[in-house]
N, C-alpha and C positions, 0 to 999 in steps of 0.2 A: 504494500500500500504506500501512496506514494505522497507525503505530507507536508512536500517544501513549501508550499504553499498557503498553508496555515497558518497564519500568522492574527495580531490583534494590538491596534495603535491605543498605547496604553496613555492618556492627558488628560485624567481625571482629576489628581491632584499632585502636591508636591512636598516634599518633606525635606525642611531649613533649620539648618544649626542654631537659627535666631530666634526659631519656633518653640524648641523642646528646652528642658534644662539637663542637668547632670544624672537625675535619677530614670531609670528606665520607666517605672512603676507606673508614674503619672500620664507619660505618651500611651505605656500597653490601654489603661483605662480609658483613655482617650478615644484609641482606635477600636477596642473593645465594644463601647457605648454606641459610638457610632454605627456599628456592624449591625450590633443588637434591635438597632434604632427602623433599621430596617425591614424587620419582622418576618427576615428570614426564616428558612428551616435549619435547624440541627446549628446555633447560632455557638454552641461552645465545644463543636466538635473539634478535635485537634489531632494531629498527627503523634503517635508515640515512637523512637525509633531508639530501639533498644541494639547491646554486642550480642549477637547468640551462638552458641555453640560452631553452625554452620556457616555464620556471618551474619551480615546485619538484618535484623528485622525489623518493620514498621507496619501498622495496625493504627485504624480510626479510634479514638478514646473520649470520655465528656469530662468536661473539666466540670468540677461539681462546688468548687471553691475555690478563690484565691486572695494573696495577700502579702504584704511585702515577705513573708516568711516563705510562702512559695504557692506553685499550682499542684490542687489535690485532684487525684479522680480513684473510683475502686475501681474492684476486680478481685478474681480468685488469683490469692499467692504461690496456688500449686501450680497456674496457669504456664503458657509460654514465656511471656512476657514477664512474669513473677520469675519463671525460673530465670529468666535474664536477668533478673535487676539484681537477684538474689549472687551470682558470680561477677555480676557488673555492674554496677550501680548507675554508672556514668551513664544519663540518656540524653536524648532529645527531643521537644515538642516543635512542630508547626504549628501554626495556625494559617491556613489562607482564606484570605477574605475579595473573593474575587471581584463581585458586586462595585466594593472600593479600590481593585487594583492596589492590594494592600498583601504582603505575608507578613509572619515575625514569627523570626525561630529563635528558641528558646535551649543553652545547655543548662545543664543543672548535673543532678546528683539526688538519687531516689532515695528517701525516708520511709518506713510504715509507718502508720500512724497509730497511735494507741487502739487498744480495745474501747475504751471510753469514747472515744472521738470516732467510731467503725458503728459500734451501739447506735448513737445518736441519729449519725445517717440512715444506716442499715432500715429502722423502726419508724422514718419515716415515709420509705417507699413503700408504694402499693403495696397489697398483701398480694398480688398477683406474684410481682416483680422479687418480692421475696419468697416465695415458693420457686422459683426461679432459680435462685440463688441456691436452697437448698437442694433442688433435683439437678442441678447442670456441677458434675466436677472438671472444669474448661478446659478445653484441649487435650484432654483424654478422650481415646474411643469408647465409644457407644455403641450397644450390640445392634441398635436399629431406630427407629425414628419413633417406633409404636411404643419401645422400651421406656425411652423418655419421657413420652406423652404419659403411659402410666404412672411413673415414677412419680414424676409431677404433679396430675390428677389425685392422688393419694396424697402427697405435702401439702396439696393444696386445699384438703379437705381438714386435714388438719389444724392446720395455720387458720382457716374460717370459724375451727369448733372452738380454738383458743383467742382468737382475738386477734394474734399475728402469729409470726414466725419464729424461727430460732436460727441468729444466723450462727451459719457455719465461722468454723475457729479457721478455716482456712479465705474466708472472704474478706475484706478489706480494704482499706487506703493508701497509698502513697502519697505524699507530697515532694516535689518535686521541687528542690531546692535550689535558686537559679545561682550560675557563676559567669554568665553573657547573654546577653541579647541581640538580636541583628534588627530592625525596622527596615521594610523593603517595601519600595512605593514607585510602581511603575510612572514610566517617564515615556516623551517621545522619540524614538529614534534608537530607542534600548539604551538610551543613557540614565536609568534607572538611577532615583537616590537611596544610598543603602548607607543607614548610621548603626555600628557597632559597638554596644559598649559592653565595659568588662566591669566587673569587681577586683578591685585590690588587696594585698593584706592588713591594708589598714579599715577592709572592711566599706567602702564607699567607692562610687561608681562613676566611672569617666569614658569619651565613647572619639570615634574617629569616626570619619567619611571614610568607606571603601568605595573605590571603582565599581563599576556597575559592568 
């Protein structure tokens, strides 16, 4: 298939050094809001790209919180992507926001999060979504599709007769502890502006223009 021709004049907006300040937090919110503002679908989905055994892996994810301390999302810890973080900690998030001709990628360094802070979320998703969680162990085979349906069906009849669920000790959060940012805002001509900043040891944040 033949795709040279594919192409997309991005001059929607533009992103200036005289615009943002030193901390990343208050741009991410910025373009965040505006994304949101839009009333898109799936508005906090984000890229996760984990080191995996085979090499690198990357999977859609929802970000469920965030905050200058970092971005959370769950999932099961026995998962793929669990088993990644678990040998590698080191990830990374996209975000693309194409609507705005906007990405920002995000490194960090993967935290679990308490039981106390898994609890809280956990109890307030649907009682569907948490039958869910108890009948799916992710990324492990499954004898069949009708297998799961029952499994489920049965958690799910449960979790109704008690009120909710019980989540599993293997479900949970990460937070996702940033050490760079990149902000990328398509331009004309692919002279794209892209500000990347880092964190220092002294704990505070300062960024440069990369070439586009």
């Amino acid at each position: 298939m033949e795709l040279q021709n594919e192409r997309k004049v991005y001059q929607s907006n533009e992103l200036m050094e005289a615009h943002v300040g030193n901390n990343p937090f208050p741009l991410f919110t910025q373009w965040f809001d505006a994304f949101r503002a839009l009333q898109t679908d799936d508005a906090t989905a984000m890229t996760l790209a984990t080191a995996g055994q085979k090499g690198p892996s990357a999977r859609i994810v929802l970000l469920k919180n965030y905050s200058t301390e970092g971005f959370e999302f769950f999932t099961q810890y026995t998962s793929i992507k669990g088993q990644d973080i678990d040998k590698d900690p080191r990830v990374s998030l996209l975000f693309f926001w194409r609507e705005l001709e906007r990405q920002v990628s995000i490194q960090g360094t993967a935290v679990r999060l308490t039981d106390q802070e898994n609890d809280e979320y956990f109890y307030t998703r649907p009682i569907e979504s948490q039958a869910g969680a108890m009948a799916s162990h992710q990324s492990h085979p499954v004898a069949s599709r009708e297998a799961l349906l029952d499994s489920y069906t049965t958690l799910l009849e449960g979790c109704i007769e008690r009120g909710r669920g019980i989540r599993p000790a293997s479900w949970g959060g990460y937070r996702i502890v940033p050490t760079a940012f990149e902000f990328w805002q398509g331009r004309p001509g692919r002279l794209h502006d892209r500000l990347y900043y880092t964190l220092s040891e002294d704990n505070t944040w300062s960024f440069i223009r990369l070439a586009p």
